[in-house]
C-alpha positions as a LaTeX table, in Angstrom:
\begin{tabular}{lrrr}
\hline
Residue & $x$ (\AA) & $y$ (\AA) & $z$ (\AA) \\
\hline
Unk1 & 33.05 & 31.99 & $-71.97$ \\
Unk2 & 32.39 & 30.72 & $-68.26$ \\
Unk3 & 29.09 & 32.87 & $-68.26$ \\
Unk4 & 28.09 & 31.64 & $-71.63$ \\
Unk5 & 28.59 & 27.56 & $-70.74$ \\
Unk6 & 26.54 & 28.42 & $-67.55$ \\
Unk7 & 23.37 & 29.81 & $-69.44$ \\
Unk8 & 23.16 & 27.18 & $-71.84$ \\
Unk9 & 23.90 & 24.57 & $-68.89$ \\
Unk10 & 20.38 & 26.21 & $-67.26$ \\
Unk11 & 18.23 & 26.40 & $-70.77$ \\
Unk12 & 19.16 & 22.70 & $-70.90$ \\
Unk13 & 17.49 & 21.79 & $-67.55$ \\
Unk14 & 14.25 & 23.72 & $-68.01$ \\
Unk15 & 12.18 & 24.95 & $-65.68$ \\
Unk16 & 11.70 & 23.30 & $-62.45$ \\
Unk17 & 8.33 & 21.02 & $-62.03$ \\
Unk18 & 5.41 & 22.61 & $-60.25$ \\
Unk19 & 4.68 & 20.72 & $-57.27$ \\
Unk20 & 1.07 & 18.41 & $-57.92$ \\
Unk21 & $-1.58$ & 20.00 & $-57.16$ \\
Unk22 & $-3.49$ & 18.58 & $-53.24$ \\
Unk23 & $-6.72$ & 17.33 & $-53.65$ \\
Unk24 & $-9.84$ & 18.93 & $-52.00$ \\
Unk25 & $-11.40$ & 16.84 & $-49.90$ \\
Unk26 & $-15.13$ & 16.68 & $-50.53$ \\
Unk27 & $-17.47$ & 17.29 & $-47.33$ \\
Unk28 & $-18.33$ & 14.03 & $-45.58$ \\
Unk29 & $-22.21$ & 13.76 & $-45.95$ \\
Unk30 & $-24.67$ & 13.88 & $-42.75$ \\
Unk31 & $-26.64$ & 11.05 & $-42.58$ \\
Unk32 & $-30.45$ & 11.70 & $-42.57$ \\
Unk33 & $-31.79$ & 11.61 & $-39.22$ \\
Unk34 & $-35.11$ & 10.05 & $-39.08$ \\
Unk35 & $-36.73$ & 9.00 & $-35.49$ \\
Unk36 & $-40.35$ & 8.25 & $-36.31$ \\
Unk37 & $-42.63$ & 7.78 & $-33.70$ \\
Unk38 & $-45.89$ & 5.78 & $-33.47$ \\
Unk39 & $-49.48$ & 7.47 & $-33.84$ \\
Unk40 & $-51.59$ & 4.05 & $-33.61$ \\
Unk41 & $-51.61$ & 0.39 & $-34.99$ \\
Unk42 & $-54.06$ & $-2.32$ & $-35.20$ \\
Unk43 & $-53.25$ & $-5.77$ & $-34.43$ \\
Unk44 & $-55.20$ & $-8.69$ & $-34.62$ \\
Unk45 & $-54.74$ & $-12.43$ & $-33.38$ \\
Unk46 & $-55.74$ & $-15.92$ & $-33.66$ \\
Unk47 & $-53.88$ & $-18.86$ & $-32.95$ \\
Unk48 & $-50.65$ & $-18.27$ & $-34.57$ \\
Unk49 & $-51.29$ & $-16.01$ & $-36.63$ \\
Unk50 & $-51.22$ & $-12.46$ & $-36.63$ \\
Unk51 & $-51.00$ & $-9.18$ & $-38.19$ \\
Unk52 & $-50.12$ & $-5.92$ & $-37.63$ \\
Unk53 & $-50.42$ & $-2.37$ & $-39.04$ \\
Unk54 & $-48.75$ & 0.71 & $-37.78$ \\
Unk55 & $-48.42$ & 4.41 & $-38.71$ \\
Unk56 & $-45.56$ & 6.38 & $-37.90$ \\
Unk57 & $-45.82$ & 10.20 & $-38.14$ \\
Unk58 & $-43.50$ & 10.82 & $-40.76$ \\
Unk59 & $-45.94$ & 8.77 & $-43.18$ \\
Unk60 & $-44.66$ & 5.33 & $-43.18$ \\
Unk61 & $-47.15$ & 2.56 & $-43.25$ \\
Unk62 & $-46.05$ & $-0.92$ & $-42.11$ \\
Unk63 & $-47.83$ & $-3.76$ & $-42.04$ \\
Unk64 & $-46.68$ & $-7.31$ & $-40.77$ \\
Unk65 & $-47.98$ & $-11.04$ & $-40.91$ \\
Unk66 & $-46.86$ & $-13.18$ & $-39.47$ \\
Unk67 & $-47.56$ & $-17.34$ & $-38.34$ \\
Unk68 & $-45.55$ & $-19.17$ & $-35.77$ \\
Unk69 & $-42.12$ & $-17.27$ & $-36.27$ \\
Unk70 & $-42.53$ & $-16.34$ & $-40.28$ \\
Unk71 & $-42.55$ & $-13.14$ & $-40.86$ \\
Unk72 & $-43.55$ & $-10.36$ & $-43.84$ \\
Unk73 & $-43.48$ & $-6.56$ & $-43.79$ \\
Unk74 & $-44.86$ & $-4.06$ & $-46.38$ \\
Unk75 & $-44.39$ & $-0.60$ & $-46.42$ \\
Unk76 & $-46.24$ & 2.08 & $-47.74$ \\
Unk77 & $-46.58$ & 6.27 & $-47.69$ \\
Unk78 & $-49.32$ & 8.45 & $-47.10$ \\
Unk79 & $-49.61$ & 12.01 & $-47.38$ \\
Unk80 & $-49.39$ & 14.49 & $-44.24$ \\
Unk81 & $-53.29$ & 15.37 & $-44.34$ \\
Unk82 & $-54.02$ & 12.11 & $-43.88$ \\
Unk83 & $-51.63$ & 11.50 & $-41.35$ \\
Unk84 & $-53.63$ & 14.69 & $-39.38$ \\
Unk85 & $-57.24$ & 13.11 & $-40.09$ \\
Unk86 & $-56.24$ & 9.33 & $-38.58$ \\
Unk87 & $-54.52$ & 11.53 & $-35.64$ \\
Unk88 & $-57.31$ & 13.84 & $-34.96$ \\
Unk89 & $-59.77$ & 10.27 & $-34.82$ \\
Unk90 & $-57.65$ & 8.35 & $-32.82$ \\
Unk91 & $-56.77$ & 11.27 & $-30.56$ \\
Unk92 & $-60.59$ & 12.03 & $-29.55$ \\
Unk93 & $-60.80$ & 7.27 & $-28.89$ \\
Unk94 & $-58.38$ & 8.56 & $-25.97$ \\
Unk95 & $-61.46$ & 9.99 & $-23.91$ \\
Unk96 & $-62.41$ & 6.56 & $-23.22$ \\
Unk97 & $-60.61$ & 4.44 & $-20.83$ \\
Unk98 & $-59.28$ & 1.31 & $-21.97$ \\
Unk99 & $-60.82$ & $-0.72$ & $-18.81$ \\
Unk100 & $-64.03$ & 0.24 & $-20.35$ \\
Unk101 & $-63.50$ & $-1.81$ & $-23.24$ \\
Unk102 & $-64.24$ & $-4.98$ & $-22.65$ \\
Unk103 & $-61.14$ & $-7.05$ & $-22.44$ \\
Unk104 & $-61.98$ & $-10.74$ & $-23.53$ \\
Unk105 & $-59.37$ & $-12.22$ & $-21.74$ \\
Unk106 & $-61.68$ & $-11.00$ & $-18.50$ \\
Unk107 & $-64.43$ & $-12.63$ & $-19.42$ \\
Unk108 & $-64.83$ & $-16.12$ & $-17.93$ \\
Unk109 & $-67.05$ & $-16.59$ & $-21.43$ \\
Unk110 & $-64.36$ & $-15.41$ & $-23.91$ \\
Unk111 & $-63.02$ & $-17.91$ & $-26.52$ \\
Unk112 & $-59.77$ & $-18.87$ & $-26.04$ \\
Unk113 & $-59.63$ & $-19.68$ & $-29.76$ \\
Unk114 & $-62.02$ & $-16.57$ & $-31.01$ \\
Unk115 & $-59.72$ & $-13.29$ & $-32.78$ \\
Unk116 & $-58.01$ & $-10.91$ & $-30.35$ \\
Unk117 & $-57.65$ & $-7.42$ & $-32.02$ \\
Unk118 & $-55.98$ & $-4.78$ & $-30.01$ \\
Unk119 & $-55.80$ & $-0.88$ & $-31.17$ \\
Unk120 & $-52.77$ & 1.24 & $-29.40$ \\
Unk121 & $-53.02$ & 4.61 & $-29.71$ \\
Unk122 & $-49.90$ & 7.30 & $-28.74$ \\
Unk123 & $-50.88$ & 10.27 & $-26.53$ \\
Unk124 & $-47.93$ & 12.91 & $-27.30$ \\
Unk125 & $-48.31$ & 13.87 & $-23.14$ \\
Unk126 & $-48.49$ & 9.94 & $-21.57$ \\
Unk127 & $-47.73$ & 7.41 & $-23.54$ \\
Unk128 & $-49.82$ & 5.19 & $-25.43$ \\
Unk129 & $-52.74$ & 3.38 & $-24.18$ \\
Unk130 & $-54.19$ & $-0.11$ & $-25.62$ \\
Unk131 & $-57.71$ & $-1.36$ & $-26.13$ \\
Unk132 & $-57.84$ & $-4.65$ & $-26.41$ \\
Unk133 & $-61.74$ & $-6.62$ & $-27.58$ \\
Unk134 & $-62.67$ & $-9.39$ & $-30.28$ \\
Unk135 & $-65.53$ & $-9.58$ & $-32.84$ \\
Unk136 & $-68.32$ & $-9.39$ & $-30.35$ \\
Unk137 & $-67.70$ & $-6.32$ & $-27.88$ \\
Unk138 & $-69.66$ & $-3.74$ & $-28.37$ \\
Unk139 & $-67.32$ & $-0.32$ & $-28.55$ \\
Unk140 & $-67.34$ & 2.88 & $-27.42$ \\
Unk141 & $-68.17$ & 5.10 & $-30.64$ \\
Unk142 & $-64.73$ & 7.36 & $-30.45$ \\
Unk143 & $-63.21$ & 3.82 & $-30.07$ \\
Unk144 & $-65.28$ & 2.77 & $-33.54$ \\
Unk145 & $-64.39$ & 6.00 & $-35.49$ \\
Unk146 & $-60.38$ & 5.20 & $-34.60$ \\
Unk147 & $-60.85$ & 1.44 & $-35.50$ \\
Unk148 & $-62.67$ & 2.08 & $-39.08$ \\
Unk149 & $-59.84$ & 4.33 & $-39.49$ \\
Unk150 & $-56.72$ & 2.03 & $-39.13$ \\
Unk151 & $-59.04$ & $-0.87$ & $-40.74$ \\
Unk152 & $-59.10$ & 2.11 & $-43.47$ \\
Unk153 & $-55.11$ & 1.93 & $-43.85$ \\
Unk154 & $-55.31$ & $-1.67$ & $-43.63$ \\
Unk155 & $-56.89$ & $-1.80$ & $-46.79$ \\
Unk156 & $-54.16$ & 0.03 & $-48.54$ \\
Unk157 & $-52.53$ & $-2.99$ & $-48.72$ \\
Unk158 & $-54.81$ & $-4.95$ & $-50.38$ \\
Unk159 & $-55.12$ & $-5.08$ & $-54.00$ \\
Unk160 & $-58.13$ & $-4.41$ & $-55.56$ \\
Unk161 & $-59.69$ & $-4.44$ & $-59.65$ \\
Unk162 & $-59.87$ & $-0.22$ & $-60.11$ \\
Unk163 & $-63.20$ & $-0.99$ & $-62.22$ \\
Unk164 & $-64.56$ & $-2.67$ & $-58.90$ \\
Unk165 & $-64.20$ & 0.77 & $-57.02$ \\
Unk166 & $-65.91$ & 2.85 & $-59.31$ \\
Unk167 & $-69.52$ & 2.15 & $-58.50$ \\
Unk168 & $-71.97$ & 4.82 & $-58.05$ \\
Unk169 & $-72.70$ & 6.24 & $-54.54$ \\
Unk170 & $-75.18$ & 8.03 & $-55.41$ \\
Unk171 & $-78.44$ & 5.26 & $-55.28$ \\
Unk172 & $-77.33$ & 5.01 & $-51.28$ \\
Unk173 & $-79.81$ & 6.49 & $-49.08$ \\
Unk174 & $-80.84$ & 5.57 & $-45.02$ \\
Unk175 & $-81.22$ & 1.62 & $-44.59$ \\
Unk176 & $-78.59$ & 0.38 & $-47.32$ \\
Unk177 & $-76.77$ & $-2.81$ & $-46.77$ \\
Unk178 & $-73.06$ & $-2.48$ & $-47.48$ \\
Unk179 & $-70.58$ & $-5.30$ & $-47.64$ \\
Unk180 & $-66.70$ & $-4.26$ & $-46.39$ \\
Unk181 & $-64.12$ & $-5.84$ & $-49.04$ \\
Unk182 & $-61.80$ & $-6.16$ & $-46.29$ \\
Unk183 & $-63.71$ & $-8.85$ & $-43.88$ \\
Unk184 & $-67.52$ & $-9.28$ & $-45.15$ \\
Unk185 & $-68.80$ & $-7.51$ & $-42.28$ \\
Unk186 & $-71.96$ & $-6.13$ & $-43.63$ \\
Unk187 & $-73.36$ & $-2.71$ & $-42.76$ \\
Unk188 & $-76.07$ & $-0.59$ & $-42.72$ \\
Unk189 & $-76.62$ & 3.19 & $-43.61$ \\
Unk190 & $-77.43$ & 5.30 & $-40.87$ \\
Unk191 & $-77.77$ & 8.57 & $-42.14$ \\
Unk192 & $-76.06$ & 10.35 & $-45.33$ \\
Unk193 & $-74.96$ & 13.71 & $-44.28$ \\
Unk194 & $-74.70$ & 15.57 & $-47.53$ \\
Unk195 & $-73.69$ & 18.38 & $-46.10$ \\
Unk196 & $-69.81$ & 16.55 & $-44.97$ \\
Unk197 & $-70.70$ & 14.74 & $-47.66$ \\
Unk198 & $-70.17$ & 11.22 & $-45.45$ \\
Unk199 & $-71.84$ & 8.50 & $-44.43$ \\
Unk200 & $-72.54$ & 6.82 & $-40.76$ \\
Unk201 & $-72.78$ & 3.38 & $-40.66$ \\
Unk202 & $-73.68$ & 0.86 & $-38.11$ \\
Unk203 & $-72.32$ & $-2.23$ & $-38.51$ \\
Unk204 & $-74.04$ & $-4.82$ & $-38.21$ \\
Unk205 & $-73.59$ & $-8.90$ & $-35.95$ \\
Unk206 & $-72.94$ & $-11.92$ & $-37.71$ \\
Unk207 & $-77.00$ & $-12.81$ & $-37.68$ \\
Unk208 & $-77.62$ & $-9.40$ & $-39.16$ \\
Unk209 & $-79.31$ & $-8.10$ & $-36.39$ \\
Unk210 & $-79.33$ & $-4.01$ & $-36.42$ \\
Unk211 & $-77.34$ & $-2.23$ & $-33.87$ \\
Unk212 & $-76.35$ & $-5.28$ & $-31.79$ \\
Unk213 & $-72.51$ & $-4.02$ & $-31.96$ \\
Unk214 & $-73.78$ & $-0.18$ & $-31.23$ \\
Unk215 & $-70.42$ & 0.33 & $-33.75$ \\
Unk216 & $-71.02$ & 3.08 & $-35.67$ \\
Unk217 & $-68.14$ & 4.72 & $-38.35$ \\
Unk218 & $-67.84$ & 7.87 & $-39.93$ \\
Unk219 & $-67.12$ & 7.02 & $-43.89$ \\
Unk220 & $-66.41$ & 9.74 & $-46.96$ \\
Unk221 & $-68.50$ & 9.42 & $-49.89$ \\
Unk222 & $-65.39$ & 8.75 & $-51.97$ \\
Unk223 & $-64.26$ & 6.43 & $-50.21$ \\
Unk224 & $-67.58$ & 4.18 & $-50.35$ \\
Unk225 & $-66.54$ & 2.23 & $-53.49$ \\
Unk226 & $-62.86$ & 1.45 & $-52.34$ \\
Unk227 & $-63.79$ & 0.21 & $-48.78$ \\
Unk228 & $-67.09$ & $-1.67$ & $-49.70$ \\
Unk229 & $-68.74$ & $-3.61$ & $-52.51$ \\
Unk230 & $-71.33$ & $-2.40$ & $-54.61$ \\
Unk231 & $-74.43$ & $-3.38$ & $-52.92$ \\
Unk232 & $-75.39$ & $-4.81$ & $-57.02$ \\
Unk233 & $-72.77$ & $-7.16$ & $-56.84$ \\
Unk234 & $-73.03$ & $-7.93$ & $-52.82$ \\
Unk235 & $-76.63$ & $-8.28$ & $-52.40$ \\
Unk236 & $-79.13$ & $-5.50$ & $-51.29$ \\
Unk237 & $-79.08$ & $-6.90$ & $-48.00$ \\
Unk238 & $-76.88$ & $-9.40$ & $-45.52$ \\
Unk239 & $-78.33$ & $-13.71$ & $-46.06$ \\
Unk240 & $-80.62$ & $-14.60$ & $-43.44$ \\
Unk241 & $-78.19$ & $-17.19$ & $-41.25$ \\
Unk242 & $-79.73$ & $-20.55$ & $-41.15$ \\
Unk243 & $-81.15$ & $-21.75$ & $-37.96$ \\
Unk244 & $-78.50$ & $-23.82$ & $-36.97$ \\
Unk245 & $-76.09$ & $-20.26$ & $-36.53$ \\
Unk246 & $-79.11$ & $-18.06$ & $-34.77$ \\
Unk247 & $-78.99$ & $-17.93$ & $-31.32$ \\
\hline
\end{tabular}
């Protein structure tokens, strides 16, 4: 009778709980690890104003304006290749030394007032070195190639009508007047390589004199339309100044 009260006394309780199950804890995620580091910018001032554009090698564009302590920054992304191409240009400005580039704040004739643009480039062995010269210094041409080039990625950021840059290329020939979208600088067709399928142009001063800079750029075919306005719209050739601006 004891053994009987005892069994139902157990089949009454039930089975004991199963202790709750302990969570998993979920691996802690590793932060990305990004440490960019600086191929070349262009920076340009006057007054107090400024801008900036710099490219990092991992592809990020930034650009910043600024006057008197305002500031905005844009971003953009461009592809590896042309992360190589703007390398490989502004690597081969570094065979010219930056004290001979005329530094305008040297010059006991610069303008205090005039637009100071400075170009740093980033050699992976020492550093980075600056050039520093305004509108009117004539440049070195390895110096040229790696300024059209970052005044190239400039122009990324501005926004342009598509049907504007989809004029034809192919009426250019030697001695064509070109007009950049970025600044009005106009500029004149050198020679059209077919064979690299590019273009060297010589830019011209603000009197349209030919060769007065000795600037000459390296530009694709395709990239004609986007950087420069179709010489029908522009004007086959730069306005004669009026005789108050020659000199």
């Amino acid at each position: 009778m004891t053994r009987t009260v005892l069994l139902a006394a157990l089949l009454a309780v039930g089975p004991s709980p199963s202790p709750a199950p302990t969570p998993t804890a979920l691996p802690t995620p590793t932060p990305e690890k990004r440490d960019p580091h600086l191929v070349a910018a262009l920076e340009s001032r006057q007054g107090m104003g400024m801008e900036r554009v710099a490219l990092f090698d991992d592809g990020t564009l930034v650009r910043v304006r600024g006057y008197r302590s305002e500031r905005i920054v844009d971003r953009k992304a461009i592809s590896r290749e042309e992360i190589d191409v703007v390398r490989r240009v502004c690597l081969e400005a570094l065979a010219v030394r930056a004290k001979d580039v005329e530094d305008p704040g040297r010059s006991v004739l610069g303008d205090a007032q005039a637009r100071r643009i400075t170009i740093e480039i980033t050699d992976p062995a020492s550093g980075s070195r600056i050039y520093t010269y305004d509108d009117l210094t004539s440049l070195p041409l390895a110096v040229g190639r790696a300024r059209g080039a970052l005044e190239d990625l400039r122009s990324r950021f501005e926004k342009q009508d598509l049907a504007e840059t989809k004029w034809d290329t192919k009426p250019l020939k030697d001695g064509t007047f070109l007009r950049r979208r970025a600044d009005g600088v106009w500029y004149r067709v050198v020679h059209d390589d077919t064979l690299d399928h590019d273009f060297e142009l010589e830019e011209l001063d603000a009197n349209g004199e030919q060769g007065s800079h000795e600037l000459r750029i390296f530009v694709y075919r395709g990239d004609i339309p986007r950087l420069f306005e179709d010489p029908a719209a522009a004007g086959s050739r730069p306005p004669a100044p009026s005789p108050a601006t020659r000199r």
